[in-house]
ROTOR-268402 format. One record per residue: residue number from 1; x, y, z of N, C-alpha, C in turn; residue in one letter; chain. Coordinates in steps of 0.001 Angstrom, whole numbers, always signed. Layout:
! residues N
 num      nX      nY      nZ     caX     caY     caZ      cX      cY      cZ residuo cadena
 NUM       X       Y       Z       X       Y       Z       X       Y       Z       a      A
...
//
This chain:
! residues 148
 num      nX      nY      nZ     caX     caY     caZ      cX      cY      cZ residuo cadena
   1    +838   -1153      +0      +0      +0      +0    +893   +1228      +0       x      A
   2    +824   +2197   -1251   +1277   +3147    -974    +693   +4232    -508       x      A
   3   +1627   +5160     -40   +1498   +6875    +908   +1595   +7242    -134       x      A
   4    +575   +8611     -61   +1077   +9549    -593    +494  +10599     -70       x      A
   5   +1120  +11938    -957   +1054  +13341     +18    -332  +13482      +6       x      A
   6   -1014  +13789   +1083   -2253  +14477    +604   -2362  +16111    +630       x      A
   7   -2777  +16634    -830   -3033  +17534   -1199   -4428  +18983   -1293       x      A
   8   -4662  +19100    +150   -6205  +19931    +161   -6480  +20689   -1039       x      A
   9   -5721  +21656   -2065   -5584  +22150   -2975   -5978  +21581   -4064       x      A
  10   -5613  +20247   -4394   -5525  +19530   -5582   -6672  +19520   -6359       x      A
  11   -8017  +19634   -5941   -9340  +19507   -7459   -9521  +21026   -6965       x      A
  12   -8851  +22191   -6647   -9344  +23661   -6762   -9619  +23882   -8070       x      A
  13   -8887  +24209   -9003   -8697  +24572  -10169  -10158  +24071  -10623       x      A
  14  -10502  +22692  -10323  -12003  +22054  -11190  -12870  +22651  -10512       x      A
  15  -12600  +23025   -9585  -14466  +23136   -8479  -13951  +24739   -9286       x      A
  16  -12899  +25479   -9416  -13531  +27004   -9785  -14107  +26648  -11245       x      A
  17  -13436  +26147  -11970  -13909  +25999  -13485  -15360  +25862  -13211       x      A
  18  -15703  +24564  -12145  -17064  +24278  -12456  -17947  +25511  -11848       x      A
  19  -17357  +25871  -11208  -18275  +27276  -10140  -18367  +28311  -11406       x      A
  20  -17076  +28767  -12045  -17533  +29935  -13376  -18208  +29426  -14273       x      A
  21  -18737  +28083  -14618  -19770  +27341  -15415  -20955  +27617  -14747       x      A
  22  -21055  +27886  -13714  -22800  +27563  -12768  -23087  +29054  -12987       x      A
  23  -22180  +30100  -12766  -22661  +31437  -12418  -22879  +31834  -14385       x      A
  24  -22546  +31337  -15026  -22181  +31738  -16582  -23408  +30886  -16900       x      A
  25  -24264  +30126  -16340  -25375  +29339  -17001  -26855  +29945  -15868       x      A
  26  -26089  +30382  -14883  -27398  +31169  -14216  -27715  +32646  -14740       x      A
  27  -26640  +33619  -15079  -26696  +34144  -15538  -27615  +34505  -16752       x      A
  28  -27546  +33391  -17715  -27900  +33078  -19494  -29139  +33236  -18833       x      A
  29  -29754  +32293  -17401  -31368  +31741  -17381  -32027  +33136  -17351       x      A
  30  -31087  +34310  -16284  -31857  +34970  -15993  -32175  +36371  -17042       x      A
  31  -31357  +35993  -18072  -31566  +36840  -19091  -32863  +36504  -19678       x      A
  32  -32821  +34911  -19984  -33396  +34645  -20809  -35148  +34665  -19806       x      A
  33  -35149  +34669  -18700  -36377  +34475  -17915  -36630  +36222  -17851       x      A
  34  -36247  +37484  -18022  -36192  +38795  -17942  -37047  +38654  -19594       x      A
  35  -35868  +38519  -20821  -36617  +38720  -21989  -38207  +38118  -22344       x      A
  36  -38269  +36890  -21612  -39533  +35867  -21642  -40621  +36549  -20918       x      A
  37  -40138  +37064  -19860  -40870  +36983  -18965  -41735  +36291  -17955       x      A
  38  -42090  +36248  -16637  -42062  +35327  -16187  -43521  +34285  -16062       x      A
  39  -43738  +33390  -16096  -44690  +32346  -16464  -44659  +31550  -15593       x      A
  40  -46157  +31484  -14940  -46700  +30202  -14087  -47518  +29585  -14370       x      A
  41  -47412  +27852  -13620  -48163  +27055  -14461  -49333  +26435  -13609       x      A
  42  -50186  +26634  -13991  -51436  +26249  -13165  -51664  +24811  -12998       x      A
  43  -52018  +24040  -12006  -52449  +22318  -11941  -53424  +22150  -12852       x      A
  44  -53277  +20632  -13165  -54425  +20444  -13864  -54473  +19336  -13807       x      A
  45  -55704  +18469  -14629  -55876  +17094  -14606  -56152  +17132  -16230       x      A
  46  -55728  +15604  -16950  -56336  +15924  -17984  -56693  +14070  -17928       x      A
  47  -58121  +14182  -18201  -59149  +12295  -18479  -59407  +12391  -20321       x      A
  48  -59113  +11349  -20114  -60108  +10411  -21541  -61458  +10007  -21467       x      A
  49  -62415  +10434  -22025  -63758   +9498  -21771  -63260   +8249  -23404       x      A
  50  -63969   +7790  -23812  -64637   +7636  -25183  -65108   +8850  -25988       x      A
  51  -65738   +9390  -25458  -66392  +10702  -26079  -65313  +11681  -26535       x      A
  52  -64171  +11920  -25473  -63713  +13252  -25255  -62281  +13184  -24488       x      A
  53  -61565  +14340  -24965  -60521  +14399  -23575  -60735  +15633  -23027       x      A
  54  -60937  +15672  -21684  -61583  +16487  -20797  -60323  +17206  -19588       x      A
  55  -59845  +18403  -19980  -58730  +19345  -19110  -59361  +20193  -18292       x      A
  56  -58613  +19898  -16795  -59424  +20650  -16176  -58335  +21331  -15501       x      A
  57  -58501  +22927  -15514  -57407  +23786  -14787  -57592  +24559  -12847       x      A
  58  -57067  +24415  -12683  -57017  +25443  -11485  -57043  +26395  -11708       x      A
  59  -57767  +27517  -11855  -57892  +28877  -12121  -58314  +29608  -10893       x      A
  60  -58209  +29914   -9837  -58998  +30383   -8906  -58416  +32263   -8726       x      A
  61  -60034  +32557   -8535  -59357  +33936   -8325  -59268  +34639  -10280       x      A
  62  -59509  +34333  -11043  -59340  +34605  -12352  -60881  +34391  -13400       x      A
  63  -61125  +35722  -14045  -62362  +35670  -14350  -62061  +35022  -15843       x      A
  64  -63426  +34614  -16251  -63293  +33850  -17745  -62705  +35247  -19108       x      A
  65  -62829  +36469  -18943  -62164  +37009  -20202  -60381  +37868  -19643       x      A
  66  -60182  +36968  -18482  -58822  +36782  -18143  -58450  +35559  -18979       x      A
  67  -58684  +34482  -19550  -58330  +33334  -19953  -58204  +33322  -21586       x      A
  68  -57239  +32606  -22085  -57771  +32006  -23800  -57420  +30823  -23732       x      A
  69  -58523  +30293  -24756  -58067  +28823  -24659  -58073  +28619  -26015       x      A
  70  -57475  +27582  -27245  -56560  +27776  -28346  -56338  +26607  -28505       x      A
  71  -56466  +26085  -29854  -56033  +25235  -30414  -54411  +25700  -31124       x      A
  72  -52984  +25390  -31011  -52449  +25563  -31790  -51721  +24492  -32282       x      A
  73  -51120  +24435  -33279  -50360  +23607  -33655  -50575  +21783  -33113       x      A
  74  -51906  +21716  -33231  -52639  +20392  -32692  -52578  +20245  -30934       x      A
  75  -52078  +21403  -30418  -51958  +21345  -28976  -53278  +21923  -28238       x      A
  76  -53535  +21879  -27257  -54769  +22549  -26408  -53699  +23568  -26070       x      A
  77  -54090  +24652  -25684  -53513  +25920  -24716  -54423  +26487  -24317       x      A
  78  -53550  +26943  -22896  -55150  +27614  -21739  -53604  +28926  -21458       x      A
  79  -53898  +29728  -21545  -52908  +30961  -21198  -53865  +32383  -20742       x      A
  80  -53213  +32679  -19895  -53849  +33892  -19829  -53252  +34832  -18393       x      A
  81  -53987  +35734  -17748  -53013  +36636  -16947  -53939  +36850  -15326       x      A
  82  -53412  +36694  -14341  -53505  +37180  -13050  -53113  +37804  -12743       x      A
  83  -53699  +39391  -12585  -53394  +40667  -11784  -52711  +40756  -10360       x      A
  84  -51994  +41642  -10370  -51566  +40992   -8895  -52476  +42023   -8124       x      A
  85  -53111  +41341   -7014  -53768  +42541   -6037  -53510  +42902   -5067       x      A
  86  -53519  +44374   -5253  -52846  +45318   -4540  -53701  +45438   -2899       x      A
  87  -53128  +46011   -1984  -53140  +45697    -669  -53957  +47326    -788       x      A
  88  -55099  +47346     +79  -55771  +48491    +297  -54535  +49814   +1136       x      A
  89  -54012  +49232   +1903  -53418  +49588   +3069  -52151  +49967   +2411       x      A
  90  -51559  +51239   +2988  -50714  +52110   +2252  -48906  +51466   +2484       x      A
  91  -48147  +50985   +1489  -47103  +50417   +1150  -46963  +49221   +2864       x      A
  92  -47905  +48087   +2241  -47619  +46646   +2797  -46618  +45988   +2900       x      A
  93  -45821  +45111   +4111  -44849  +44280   +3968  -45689  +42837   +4296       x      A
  94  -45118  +42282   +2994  -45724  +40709   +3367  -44660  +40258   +3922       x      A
  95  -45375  +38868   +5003  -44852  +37978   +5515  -44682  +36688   +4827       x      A
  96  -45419  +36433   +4021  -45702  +35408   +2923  -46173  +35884   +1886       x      A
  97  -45633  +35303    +581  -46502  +35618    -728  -46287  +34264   -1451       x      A
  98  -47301  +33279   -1359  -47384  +32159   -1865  -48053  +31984   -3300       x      A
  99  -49094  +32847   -3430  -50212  +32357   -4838  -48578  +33163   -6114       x      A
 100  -49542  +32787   -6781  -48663  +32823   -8213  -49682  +34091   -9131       x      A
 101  -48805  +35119   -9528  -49700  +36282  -10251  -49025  +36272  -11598       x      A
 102  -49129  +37143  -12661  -49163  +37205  -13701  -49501  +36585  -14317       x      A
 103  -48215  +36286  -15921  -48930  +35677  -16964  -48976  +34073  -16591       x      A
 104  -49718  +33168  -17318  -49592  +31694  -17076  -49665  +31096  -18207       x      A
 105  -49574  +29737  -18212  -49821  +28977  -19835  -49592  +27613  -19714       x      A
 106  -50148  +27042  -19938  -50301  +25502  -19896  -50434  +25120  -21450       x      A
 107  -49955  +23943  -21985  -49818  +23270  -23629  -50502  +21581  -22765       x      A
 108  -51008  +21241  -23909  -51423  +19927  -23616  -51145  +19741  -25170       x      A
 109  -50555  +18300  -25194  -50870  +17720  -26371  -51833  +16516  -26568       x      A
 110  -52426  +16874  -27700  -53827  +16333  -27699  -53544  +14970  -29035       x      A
 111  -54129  +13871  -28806  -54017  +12659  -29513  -54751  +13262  -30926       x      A
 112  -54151  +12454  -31853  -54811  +12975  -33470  -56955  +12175  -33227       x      A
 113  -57520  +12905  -33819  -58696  +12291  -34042  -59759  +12889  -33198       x      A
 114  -59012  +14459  -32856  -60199  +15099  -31919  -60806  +16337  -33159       x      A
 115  -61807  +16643  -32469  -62600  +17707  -33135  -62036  +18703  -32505       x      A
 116  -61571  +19794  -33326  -60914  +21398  -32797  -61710  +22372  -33004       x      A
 117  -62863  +21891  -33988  -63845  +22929  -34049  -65109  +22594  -33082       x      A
 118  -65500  +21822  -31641  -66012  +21835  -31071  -65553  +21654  -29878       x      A
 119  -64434  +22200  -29788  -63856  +22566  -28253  -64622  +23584  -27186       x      A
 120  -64873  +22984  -26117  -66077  +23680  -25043  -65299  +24492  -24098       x      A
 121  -65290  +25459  -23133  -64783  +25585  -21792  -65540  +26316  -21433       x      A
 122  -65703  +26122  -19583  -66298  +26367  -18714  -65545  +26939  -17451       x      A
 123  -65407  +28235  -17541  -65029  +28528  -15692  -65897  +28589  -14298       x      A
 124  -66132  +28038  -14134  -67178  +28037  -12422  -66199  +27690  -11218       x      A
 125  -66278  +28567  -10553  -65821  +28303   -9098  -64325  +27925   -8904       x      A
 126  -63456  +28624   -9968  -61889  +28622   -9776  -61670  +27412  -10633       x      A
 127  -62460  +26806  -11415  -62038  +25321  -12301  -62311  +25405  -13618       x      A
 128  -61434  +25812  -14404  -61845  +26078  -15812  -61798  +24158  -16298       x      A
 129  -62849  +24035  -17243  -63163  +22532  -17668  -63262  +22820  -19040       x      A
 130  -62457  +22056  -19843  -62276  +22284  -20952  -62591  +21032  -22209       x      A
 131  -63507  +20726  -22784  -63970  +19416  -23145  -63151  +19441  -24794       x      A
 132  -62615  +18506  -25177  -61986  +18286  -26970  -62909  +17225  -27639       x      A
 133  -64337  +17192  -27842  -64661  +15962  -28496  -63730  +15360  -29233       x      A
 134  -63886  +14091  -29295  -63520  +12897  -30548  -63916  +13504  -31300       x      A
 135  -63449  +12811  -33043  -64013  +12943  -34170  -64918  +11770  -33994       x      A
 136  -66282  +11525  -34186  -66737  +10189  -34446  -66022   +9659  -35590       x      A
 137  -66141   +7730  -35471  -65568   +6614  -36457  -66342   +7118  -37370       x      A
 138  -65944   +7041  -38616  -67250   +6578  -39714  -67131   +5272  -39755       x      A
 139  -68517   +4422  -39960  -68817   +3236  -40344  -68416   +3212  -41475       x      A
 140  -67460   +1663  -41512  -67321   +1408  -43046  -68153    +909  -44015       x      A
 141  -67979   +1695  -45195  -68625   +1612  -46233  -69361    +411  -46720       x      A
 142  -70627     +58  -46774  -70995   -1263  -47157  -71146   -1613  -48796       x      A
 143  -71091   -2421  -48910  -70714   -3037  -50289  -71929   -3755  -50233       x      A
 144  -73225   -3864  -51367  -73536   -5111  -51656  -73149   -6067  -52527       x      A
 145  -72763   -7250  -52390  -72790   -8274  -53453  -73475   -8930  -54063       x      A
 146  -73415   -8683  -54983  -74824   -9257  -56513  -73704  -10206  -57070       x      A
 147  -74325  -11694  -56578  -74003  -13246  -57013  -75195  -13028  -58694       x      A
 148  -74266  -13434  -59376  -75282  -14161  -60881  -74778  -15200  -61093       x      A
//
């Protein structure tokens, strides 16, 4: 078994490299989260019937022509904006600020074979419900056969 020196110094050089990598990639995010701006994402559930696929959002606190909901690019989208509300009481310090304000946006991707031109939604009571009918099957074509 060999000794050897031990060196406290020896992986410095890597941990700074890797440390000017972390601050040089947090940096980029927060540019890029400034130009974007910032975006929250609301819960949701999304079911299959037979009939339908049925998305349902957490919206609470947000009226229905706060919301759009959008077919794009074969995706569902529910986006839209929460005001932040302001405190009656003259320059407030919170102790907590938990809910989530501004803009938001949720994408669902939706299976081929739905109808986009009879997409429903409903906001009641903080739950926007958002229905995608199916396309119905067509029955296949029947053929008669005439034996001579």
């Amino acid at each position: 078994m060999g000794r050897g020196k031990w060196e406290p110094w020896h992986n410095l050089d890597e941990f700074q490299q890797q440390m000017e990598r972390l601050f040089i990639e947090a940096r980029n995010a927060k540019h890029k989260l400034a130009v974007s701006g910032y975006v929250w994402a609301p819960l949701a559930d999304v079911q299959e019937t037979p009939q339908a696929i049925i998305v349902q959002v957490e919206l609470p606190g947000i009226r229905p022509e706060q919301v759009v909901v959008e077919l794009v690019d074969g995706d569902l989208v529910v986006r839209g904006e929460r005001p932040f509300d302001r405190c009656e009481a003259e320059d407030p310090s919170y102790i907590i600020m938990e809910r989530a304000h501004g803009t938001f946006a949720r994408r669902f991707a939706l299976p081929p074979g739905v109808d986009g031109e009879a997409i429903t939604a409903d906001l009641a009571e903080g739950l926007l419900t958002v229905v995608v009918p199916k396309c119905c099957a067509k029955s296949p074509a029947r053929f008669t056969l005439i034996v001579e």
